[in-house]
LOBA-394356 format. One line per field, with one value per residue (C-alpha): residue number from 1; x, y, z. Coordinates in Angstrom, 3 decimals. Layout:
// residues N
nr <- NUM,... .
x <- X,... .
y <- Y,... .
z <- Z,... .
//
This chain:
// residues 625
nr <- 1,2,3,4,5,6,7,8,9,10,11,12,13,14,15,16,17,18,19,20,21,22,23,24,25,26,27,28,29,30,31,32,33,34,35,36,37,38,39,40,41,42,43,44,45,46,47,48,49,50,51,52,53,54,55,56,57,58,59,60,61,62,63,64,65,66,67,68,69,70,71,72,73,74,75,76,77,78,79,80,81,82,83,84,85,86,87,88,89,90,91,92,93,94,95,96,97,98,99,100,101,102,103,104,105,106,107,108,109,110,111,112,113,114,115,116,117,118,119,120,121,122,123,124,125,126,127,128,129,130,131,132,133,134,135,136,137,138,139,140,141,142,143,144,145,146,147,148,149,150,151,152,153,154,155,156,157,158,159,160,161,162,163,164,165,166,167,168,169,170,171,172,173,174,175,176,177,178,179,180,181,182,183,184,185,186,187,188,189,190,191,192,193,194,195,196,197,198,199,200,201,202,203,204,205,206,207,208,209,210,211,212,213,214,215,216,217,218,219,220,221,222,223,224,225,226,227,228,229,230,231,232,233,234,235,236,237,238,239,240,241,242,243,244,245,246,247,248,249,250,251,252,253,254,255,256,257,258,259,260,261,262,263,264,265,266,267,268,269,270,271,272,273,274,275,276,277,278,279,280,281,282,283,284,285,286,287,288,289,290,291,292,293,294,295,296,297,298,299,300,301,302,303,304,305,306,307,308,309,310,311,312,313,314,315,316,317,318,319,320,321,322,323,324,325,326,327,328,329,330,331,332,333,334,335,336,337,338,339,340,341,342,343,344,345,346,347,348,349,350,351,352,353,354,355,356,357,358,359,360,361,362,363,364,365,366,367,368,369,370,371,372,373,374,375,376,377,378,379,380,381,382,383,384,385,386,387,388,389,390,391,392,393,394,395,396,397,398,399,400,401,402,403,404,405,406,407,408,409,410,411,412,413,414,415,416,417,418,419,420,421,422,423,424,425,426,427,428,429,430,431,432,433,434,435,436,437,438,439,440,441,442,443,444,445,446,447,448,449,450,451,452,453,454,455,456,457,458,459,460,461,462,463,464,465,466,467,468,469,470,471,472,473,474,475,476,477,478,479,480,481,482,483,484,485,486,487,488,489,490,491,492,493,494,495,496,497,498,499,500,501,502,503,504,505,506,507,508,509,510,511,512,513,514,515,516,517,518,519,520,521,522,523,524,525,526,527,528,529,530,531,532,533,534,535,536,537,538,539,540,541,542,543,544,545,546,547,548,549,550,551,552,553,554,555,556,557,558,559,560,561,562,563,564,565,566,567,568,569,570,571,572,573,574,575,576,577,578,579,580,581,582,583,584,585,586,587,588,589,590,591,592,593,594,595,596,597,598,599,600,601,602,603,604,605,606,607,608,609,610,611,612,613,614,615,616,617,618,619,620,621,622,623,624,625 .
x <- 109.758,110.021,110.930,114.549,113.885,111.173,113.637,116.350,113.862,113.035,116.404,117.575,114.238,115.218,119.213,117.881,115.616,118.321,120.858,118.566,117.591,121.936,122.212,119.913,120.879,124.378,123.345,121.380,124.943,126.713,124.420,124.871,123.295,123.287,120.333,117.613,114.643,116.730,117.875,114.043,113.608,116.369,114.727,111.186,113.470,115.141,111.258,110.062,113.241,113.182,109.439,109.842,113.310,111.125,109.821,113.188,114.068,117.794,119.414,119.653,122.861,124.073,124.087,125.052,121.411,120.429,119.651,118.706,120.992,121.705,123.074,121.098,122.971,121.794,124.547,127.248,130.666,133.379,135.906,139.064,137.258,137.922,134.537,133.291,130.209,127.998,127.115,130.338,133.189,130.897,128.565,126.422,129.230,131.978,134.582,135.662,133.647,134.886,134.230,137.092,139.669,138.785,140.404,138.173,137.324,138.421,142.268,143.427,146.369,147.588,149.142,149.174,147.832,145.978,149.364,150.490,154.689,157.541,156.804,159.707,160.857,164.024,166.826,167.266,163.324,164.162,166.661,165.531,162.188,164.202,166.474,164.170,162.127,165.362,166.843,163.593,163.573,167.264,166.489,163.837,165.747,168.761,170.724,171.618,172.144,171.644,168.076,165.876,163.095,159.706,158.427,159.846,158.085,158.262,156.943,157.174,155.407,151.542,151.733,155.576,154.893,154.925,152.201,152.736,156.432,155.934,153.341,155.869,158.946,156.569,155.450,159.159,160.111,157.623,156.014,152.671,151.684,148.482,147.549,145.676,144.288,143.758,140.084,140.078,141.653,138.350,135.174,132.523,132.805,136.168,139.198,138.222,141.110,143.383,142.383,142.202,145.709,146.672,144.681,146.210,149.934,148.973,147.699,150.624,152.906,150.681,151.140,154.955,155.380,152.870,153.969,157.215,156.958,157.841,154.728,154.293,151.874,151.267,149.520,148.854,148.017,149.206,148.946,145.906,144.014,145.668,147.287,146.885,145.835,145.101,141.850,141.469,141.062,141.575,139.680,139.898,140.800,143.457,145.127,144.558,146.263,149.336,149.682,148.756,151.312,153.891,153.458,153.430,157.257,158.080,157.092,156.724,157.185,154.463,150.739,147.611,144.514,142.936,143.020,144.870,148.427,149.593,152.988,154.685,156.717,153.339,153.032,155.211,154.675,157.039,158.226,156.512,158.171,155.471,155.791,154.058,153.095,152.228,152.972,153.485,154.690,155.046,151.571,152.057,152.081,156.124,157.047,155.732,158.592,161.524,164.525,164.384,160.399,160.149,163.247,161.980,162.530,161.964,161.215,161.254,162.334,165.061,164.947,166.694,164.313,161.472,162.207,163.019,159.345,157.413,159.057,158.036,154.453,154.109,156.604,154.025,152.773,155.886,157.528,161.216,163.017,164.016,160.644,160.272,162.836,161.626,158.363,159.697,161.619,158.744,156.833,159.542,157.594,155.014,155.175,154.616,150.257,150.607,152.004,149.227,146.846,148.075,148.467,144.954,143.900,144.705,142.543,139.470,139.027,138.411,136.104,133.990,134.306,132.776,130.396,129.364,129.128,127.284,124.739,123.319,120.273,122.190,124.630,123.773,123.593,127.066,128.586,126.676,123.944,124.257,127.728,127.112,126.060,128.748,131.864,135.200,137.548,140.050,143.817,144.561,147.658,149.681,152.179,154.766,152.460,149.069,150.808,152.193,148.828,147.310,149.963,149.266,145.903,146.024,148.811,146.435,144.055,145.912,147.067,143.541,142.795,145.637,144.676,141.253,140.839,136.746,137.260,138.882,136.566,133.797,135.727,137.352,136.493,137.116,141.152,142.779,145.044,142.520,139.993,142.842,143.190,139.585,139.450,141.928,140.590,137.165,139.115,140.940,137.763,135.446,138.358,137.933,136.599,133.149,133.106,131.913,128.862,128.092,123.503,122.136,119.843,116.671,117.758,118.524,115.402,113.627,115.563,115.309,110.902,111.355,113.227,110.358,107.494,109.335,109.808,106.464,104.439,106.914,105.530,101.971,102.700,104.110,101.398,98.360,100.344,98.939,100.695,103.375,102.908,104.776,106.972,106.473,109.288,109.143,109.489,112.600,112.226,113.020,116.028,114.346,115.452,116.536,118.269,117.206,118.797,118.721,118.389,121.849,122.938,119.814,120.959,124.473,122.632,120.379,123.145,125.103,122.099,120.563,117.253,114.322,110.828,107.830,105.214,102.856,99.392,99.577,97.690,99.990,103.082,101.738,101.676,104.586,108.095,111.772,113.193,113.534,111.653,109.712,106.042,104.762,101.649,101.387,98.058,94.818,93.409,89.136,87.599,88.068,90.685,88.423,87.724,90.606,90.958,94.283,93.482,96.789,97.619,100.907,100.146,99.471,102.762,104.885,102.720,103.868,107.201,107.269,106.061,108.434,112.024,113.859,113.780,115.022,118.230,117.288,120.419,121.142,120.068,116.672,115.498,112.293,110.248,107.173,104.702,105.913,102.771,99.943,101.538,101.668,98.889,100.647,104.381,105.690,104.297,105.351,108.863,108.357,106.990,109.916,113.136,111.795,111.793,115.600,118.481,119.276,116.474,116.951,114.185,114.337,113.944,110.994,109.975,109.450,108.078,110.909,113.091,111.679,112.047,115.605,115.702,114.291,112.173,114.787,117.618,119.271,119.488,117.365,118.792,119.763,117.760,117.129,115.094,114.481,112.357,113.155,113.290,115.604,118.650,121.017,120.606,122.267,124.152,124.761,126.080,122.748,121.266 .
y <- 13.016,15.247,14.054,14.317,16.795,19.239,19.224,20.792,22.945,24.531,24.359,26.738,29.305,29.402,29.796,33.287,34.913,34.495,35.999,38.819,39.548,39.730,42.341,44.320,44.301,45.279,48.308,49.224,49.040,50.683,53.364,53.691,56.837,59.496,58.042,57.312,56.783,54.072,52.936,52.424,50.448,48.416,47.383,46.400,44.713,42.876,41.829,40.645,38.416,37.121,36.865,34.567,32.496,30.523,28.875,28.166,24.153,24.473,21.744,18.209,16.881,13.720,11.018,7.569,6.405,8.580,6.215,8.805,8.265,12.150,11.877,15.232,17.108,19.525,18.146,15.581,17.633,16.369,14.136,16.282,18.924,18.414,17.801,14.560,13.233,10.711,8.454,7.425,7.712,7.398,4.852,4.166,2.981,3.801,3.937,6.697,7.224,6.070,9.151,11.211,8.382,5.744,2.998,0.673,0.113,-2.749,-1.726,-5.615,-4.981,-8.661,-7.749,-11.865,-11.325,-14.105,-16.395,-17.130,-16.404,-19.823,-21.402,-21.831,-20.360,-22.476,-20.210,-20.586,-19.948,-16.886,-15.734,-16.342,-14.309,-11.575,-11.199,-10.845,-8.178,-6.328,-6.493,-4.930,-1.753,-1.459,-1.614,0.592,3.515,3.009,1.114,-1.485,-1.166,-5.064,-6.108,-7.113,-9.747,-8.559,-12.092,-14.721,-17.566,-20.573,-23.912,-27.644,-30.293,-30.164,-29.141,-28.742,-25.347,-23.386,-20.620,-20.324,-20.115,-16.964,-15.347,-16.044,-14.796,-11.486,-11.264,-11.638,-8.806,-6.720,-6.606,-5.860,-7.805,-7.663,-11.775,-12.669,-16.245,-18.243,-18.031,-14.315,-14.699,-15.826,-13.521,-13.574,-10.044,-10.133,-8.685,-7.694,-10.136,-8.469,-5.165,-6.469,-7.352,-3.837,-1.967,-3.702,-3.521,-0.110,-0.498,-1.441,0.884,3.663,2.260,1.686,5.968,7.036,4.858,4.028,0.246,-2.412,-4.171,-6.786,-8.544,-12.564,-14.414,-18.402,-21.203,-19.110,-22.311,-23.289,-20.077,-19.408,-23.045,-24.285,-28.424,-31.105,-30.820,-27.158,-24.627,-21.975,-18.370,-14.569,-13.847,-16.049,-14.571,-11.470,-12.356,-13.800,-10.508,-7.779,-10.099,-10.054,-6.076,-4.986,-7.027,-5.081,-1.331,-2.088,1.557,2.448,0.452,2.426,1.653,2.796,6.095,9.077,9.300,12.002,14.230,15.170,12.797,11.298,9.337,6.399,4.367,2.376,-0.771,-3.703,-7.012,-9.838,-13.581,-16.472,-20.235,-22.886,-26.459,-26.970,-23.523,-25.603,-25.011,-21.166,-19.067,-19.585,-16.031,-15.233,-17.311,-16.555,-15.274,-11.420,-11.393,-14.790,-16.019,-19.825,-21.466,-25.002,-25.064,-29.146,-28.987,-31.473,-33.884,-31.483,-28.579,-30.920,-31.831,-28.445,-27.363,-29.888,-29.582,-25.816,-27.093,-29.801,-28.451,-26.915,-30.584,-31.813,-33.275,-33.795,-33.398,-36.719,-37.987,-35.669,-37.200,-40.757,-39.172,-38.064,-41.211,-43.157,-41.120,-40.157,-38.992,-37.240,-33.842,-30.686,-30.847,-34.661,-34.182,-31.395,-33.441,-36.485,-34.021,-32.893,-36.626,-37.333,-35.111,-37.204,-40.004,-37.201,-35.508,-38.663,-39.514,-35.976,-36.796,-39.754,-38.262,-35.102,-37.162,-36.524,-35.080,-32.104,-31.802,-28.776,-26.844,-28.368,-26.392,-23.009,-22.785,-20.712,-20.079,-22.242,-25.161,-25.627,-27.901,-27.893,-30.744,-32.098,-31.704,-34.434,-36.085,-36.510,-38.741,-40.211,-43.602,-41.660,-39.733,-42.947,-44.567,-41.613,-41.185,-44.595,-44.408,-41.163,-43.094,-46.035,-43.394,-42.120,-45.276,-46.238,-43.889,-44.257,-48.032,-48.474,-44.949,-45.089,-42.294,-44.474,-47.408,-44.905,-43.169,-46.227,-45.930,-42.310,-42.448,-44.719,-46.821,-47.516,-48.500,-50.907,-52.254,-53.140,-54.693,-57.265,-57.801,-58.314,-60.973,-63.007,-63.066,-64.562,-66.771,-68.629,-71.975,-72.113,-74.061,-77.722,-78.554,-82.055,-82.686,-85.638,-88.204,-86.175,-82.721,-83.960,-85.605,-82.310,-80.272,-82.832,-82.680,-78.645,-78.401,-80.491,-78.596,-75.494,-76.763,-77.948,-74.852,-73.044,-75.045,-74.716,-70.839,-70.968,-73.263,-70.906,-67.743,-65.312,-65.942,-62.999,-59.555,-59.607,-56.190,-54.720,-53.459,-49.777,-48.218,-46.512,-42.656,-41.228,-38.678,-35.010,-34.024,-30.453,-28.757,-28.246,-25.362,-23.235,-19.260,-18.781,-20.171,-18.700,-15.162,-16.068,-17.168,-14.099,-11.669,-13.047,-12.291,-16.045,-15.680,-15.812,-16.833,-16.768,-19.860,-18.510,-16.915,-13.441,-11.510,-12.997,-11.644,-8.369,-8.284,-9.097,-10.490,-10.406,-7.611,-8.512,-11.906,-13.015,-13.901,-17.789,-18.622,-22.172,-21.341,-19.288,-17.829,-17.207,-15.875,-13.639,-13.445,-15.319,-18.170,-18.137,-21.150,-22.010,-24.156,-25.244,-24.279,-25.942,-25.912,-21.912,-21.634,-23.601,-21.635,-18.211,-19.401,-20.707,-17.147,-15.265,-14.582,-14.134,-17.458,-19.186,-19.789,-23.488,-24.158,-21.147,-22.382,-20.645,-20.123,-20.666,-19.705,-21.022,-20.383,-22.733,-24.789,-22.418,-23.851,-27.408,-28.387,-27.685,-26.037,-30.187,-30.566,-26.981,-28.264,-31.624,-29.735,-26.800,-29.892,-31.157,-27.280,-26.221,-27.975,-26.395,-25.509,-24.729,-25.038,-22.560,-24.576,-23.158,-21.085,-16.845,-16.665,-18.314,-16.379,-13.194,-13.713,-13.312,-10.903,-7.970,-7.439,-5.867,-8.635,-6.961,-8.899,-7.984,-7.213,-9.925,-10.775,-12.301,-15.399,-19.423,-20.628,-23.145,-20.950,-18.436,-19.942,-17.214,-16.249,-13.201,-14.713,-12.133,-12.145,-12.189,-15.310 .
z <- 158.464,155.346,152.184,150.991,148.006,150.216,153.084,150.414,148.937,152.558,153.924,150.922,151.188,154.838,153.918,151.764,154.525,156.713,154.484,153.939,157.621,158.345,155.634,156.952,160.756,159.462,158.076,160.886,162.687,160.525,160.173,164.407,166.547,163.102,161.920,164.458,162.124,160.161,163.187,164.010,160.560,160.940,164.596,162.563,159.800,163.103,164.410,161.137,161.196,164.937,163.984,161.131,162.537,164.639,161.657,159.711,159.794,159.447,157.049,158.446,158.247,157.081,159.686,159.385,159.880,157.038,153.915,150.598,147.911,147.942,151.889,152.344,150.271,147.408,144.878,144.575,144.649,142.891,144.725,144.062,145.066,148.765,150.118,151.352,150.494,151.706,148.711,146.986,150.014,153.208,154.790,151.242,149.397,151.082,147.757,145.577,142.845,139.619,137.964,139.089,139.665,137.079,139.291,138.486,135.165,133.106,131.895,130.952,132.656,134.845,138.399,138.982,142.622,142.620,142.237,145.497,146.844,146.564,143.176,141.752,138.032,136.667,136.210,132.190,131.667,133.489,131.879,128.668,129.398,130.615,127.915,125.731,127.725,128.347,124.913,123.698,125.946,124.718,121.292,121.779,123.752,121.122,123.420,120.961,117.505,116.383,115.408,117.852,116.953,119.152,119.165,121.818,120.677,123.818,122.370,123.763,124.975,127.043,129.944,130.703,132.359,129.472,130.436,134.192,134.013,131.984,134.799,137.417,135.382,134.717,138.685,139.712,137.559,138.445,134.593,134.147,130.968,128.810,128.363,125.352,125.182,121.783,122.157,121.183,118.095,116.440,116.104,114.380,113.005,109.888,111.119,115.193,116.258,114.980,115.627,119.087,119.004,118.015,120.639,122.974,122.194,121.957,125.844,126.461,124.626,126.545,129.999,129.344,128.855,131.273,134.186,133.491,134.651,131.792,130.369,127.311,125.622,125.768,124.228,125.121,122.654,119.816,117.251,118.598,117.804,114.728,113.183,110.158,111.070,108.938,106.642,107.934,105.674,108.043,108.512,107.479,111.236,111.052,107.959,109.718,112.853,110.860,108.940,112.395,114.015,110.791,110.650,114.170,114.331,111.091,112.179,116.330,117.143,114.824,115.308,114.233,115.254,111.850,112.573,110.533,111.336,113.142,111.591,114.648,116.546,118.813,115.735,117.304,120.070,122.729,122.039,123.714,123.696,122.982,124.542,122.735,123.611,122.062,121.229,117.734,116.290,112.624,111.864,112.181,108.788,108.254,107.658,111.196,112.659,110.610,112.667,112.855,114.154,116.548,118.708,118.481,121.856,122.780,126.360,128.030,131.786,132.713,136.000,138.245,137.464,137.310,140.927,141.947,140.750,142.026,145.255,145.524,144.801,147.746,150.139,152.392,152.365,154.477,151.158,150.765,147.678,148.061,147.794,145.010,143.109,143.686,142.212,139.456,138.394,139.137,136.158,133.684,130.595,132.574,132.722,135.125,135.054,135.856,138.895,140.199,138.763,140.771,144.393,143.891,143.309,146.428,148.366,146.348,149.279,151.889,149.713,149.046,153.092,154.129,151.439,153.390,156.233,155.356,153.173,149.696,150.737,152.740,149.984,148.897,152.435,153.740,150.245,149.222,152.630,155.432,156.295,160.273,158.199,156.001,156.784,155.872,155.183,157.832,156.866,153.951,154.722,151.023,150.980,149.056,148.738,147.704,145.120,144.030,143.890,142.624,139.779,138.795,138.675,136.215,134.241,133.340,132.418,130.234,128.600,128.171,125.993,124.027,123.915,123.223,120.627,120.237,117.743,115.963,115.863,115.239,112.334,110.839,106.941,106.955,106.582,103.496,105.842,108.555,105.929,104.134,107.556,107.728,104.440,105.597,108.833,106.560,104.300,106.326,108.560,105.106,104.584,107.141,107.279,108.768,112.231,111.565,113.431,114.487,113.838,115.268,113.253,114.964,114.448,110.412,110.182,111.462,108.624,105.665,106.343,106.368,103.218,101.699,103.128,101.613,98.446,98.105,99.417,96.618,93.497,94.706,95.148,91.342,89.683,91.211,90.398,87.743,84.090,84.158,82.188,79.037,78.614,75.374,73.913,73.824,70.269,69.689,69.562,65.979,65.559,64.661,61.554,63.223,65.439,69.347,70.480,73.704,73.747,74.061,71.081,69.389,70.252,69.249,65.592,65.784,66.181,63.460,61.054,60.621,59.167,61.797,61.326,63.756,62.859,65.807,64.525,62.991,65.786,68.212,65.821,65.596,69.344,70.244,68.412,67.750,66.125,62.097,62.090,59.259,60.076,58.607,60.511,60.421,62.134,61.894,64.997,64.867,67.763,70.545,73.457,75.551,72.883,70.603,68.579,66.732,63.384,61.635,58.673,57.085,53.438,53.628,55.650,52.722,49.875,51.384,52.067,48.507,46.959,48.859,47.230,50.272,50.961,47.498,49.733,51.019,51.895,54.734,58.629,59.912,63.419,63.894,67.187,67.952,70.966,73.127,75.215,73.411,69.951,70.937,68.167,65.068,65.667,65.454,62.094,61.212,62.152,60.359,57.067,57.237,57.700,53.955,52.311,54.378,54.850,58.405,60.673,64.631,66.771,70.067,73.175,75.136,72.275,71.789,75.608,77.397,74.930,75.707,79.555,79.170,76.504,74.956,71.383,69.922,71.196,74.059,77.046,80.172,83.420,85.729,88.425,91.895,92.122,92.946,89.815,87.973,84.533,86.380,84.618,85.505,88.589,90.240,93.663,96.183,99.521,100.920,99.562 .
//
C-alpha cells in the first residue's frame, strides 16, 4: 500500500496529464476534416496519452476501512461548505467539527438535563421565583414603570430545599440560568471574582438578545462565599463582590467588562434578573440587601408542602402520602435533606449483603472490572418501617454531635465563658475533701521506716555536701556623667548648629568626617596602615581645647564622635576628661562609622535601603519581602 501523502501527490500529477491529454483531443475535434496534418498530431497527442493512462493510479476513495486522519482527501473542506468529509462527520469521529458550529465548547449555560421529570416545586416558591424573573423582563422592556430590585435574595434554614427548588422552578419555565457557586467567589488573583461575576451576567445578557429565551444568573451559598463571621476579617474579593454585586443592581443595563465604553446605543445590555441563596443573609455587607437591590425572602416549607415533596421523591417507591405524612410527623424539625438522607440509608443493608456475597477480595472487579463481572443490586424494598429506623438512626447522629461537641473540649480555654466554666469546675473539684483512706498497722509500719530512711539519707546528703558558693554582690554601675544619644537625635543637634568635635586620631579626621567638626585627637597614631598604633593622648586634647577661643563657651552642649570599636582604648577617658571641662556633652551611640552608614559627610541622609542586618535600623519594607 502507498502512503497517504504519495498517493495524493500521484493522484494529482495523474489528475494534470489527464486534463492535458482532453484538451488536446478536443481540438483535434474541433479542428475536424480541414486540417489533416493537425488532425495527424492530435492522433500522436491521443497515443502518447493512451500510452501513458495505463500508468495513472486514479484517487482512492474514502472507505470505511480506511484509517488516515486525512480520509484520503487532499484538504479538510469546511462543514458549511456542503461537502462531507471523513474525519470530523464520518466513521473517524463521526461529529461536526467544532470549528464551524462551536456546539461544544464550554458556554456555562445550565439546561438541568440531568434532573429527572415529577419532583415537585411548591406553588408559592414558584411563584415567587417567577415574579421576580417576570417583573425583571418588564422592567427591562419598559413595561413597568416602578423600580425593580435585580436581586431575589431566598434565605432559610439547611437544607430546606433552598437550591434545588430554584433549578426546578428554572427547568419548568424553560430558563436557562448561569449558576455560580460560593467557591468561586475567592481567587487567589485580587478582584477575578468579581470580574467573573460581570462576564457572566454579561453571558447572560448576550444569550437573552441573541436567542430570545429568558436566562439569569444564580448564585448558591451567597453568605458563605462572601459573609462576614465571627473573628473573620474578611478578603479584597469579598469587598469586591459586595461592591460588583452593589453596582451591577445600580446600573443593570450597563456592566463593562473593563473595556472602553462604546457611544452608540450597544453600550447597554439586557437586564438579567439574579437569584441568591443562602442561610444567614445578616452577615452580608448591609447595603447589598436594602430594599430596592435584594427582595429578602425567607423560604421554610410548611407540613403540607413538606409532605407533598417528599412524596414526589419516594413515590416511585410504592409510598403513600399517608405514610408520608406519618414520616413527617414522626421527624418534625428535620428538614427536606434529612429525609433523602434517611431513603438512601436504607438501601445500606443491601449494599453491605452484596458485599458479603461478592467478597472483599473481588471487590474491586464486581464495581469498575469488566462489564460481565460486575453485579447489580436486587430491588431494595423501602418502607415505612426502614425509613423509620433509618430516620432514627440519622437523628441520634445528629444529636450526638450536638451532645458530646469535641471541638469544644479541645478548644475550651479559648472563649471567656467556657474558660469561666472551667475555672469552677477546677474549684469546686480542689474543694473537695480528699477521700479518707483506711492503712492497716503493716502498711503504717512500712511508711513510718520509709519516712526515716528518707530523712536520714537527706542529712547525710547535707553534712557531706560541698560548703555553698557565696554570691558576691555585684557593684553597682556608676551613672555617666553625659549624655548617650542615638544618630537621630545627633543629626537633629547637628542641624541645629551644636558644636561637633571628632576625638579620633588626626589622619583618621583628615580622611574622613562630618561636615564642620572640630578635630581634638585624644590620640596619636605612629605607624603604618598595616601597624597603626593609637597612644592616648588626653592632656594634649584638654591643652588644645584650652588654647582655642571657640570653645570659652563651657556651658553650650557638644557632640562628640569617636571611632566607635577602633577607639575603645582611650574615647571613655576622653569622655570622662571632656564631662569635667563642659557642662553638656552627648556621646553618639556607635560612633562616626555607624553614623556615617546612615548619613552622608556633609549631613544629608543616604538613601534607604533593602536589607536583614542587625544595624539596618530603617529598613525599606516592600511588597516583596
Amino acid at each position: 500500500a502507498m502512503p497517504p501523502v504519495a498517493a495524493v501527490v500521484d493522484a494529482s500529477a495523474s489528475a494534470c496529464v489527464t486534463r492535458r491529454s482532453t484538451s488536446r483531443a478536443a481540438s483535434t475535434s474541433a479542428m475536424g476534416a480541414s486540417a489533416p496534418a493537425a488532425g495527424a498530431r492530435a492522433v500522436r497527442g491521443g497515443w502518447i496519452t493512451q500510452r501513458r493512462t495505463p500508468t495513472v493510479r486514479e484517487p482512492h476513495r474514502a472507505t470505511p476501512e480506511r484509517q488516515d486522519a486525512l480520509g484520503g482527501q487532499d484538504f479538510i473542506y469546511s462543514q458549511r461548505s456542503g461537502v462531507e468529509e471523513e474525519l470530523f462527520k464520518g466513521s473517524v469521529l463521526g461529529v461536526d467539527a467544532d470549528v464551524a458550529t462551536g456546539e461544544h465548547r464550554e458556554s456555562g449555560l445550565r439546561t438541568f438535563s440531568n434532573v429527572g421529570d415529577g419532583f415537585y416545586v411548591p406553588e408559592r416558591f414558584m411563584q415567587r421565583v417567577a415574579v421576580h424573573v417576570a417583573k425583571n423582563i418588564l422592567n427591562d422592556s419598559g413595561g413597568i414603570p416602578v423600580p425593580t430590585p435585580l436581586i431575589l435574595g431566598i434565605w432559610g434554614g439547611k437544607g430546606c430545599g433552598k437550591t434545588f427548588n430554584v433549578e426546578l422552578a428554572c427547568k419548568a419555565m424553560g430558563l436557562t440560568p448561569i449558576v455560580t457557586s460560593a467557591g468561586e467567589l475567592e481567587d487567589r488573583v485580587a478582584g477575578e471574582p468579581g470580574a467573573l461575576l460581570r462576564r457572566r451576567y454579561l453571558r447572560a445578557a448576550r444569550y437573552t438578545r441573541e436567542t430570545g429565551k429568558l436566562c439569569c444568573l444564580i448564585i448558591n451559598d451567597l453568605d458563605a462565599g462572601i459573609g462576614k463571621f465571627k473573628d473573620d476579617l474578611g478578603t479584597v474579593n469579598s469587598q469586591i463582590t459586595h461592591g460588583t454585586l452593589m453596582n451591577i443592581c445600580d446600573n443593570p443595563t450597563m456592566v463593562s467588562e473593563g473595556t472602553v465604553w462604546r457611544s452608540d446605543f450597544k453600550n447597554k445590555n439586557a437586564r438579567v434578573p439574579i437569584i441568591v441563596t443562602g442561610n444567614d443573609f445578616s452577615k452580608l455587607y448591609a447595603p447589598l440587601t436594602r430594599d430596592g437591590r435584594m427582595d429578602l425572602w425567607y423560604w421554610t416549607p410548611s407540613t403540607a408542602e413538606m409532605v407533598d415533596m417528599l412524596h414526589a421523591l419516594v413515590k416511585d417507591d410504592g409510598l403513600k402520602k399517608s405514610c408520608c405524612e406519618t414520616l413527617v410527623a414522626a421527624f418534625p424539625n428535620q428538614p427536606l435533606d434529612f429525609f433523602g438522607a434517611t431513603r438512601a440509608r436504607v438501601y445500606d443493608e443491601a449494599i453491605r449483603e452484596m458485599i458479603f456475597n461478592v467478597g472483599l477480595a473481588d471487590l474491586n472487579d464486581a464495581l469498575v472490572g469488566e462489564e460481565k463481572q460486575r453485579v447489580t443490586l436486587d430491588t431494595v424494598d423501602i418502607s415505612l418501617d426502614a425509613l423509620l429506623r433509618c430516620g432514627r438512626e440519622l437523628a441520634q447522629e445528629q444529636q450526638n454531635v450536638n451532645d458530646i461537641q469535641l471541638a469544644r473540649e479541645y478548644m475550651r480555654w479559648q472563649e471567656p465563658e467556657e474558660l469561666a466554666n472551667a475555672q469552677a469546675v477546677e474549684r469546686s473539684r480542689q474543694d473537695r475533701p480528699p477521700p479518707t483512706m483506711e492503712i492497716d498497722v503493716e502498711t503504717q509500719q512500712l511508711l513510718d521506716d520509709a519516712r526515716a530512711k528518707m530523712l536520714q539519707a537527706s542529712e547525710r546528703a547535707a553534712a557531706e555536701a560541698p560548703p555553698a558558693p557565696v554570691e558576691e554582690e555585684e557593684p553597682e554601675i556608676e551613672a555617666l556623667p553625659w549624655r548617650v544619644e542615638n544618630i537621630g537625635e545627633a543629626q537633629r543637634l547637628y542641624e541645629s548648629g551644636v558644636r561637633v568635635l571628632d576625638v579620633r586620631p588626626v589622619k583618621d579626621f583628615n580622611r574622613e568626617t562630618l561636615k564642620g567638626a572640630l578635630s581634638t585627637p585624644a590620640a596619636v597614631r605612629t605607624g603604618g596602615l598595616s601597624d597603626a598604633v593609637d597612644t592616648p593622648d588626653i592632656e594634649a586634647m584638654l591643652a588644645a581645647i584650652a588654647a582655642d577661643k571657640k570653645f570659652a563657651d563651657k556651658s553650650s552642649p557638644i557632640v562628640v564622635f569617636h571611632g566607635a570599636e577602633d577607639s575603645a582604648a582611650y574615647h571613655v577617658d576622653a569622655l570622662h576628661a571632656l564631662s569635667k571641662v563642659f557642662d553638656d556633652v552627648i556621646e553618639v551611640d556607635g560612633g562616626l562609622p555607624f553614623y556615617l552608614k546612615h548619613f552622608t559627610p556633609s549631613g544629608k541622609r543616604r538613601p534607604r535601603y533593602v536589607g536583614y542586618g542587625s544595624e539596618n535600623e530603617e529598613t525599606f519594607w516592600t511588597a516583596s519581602n
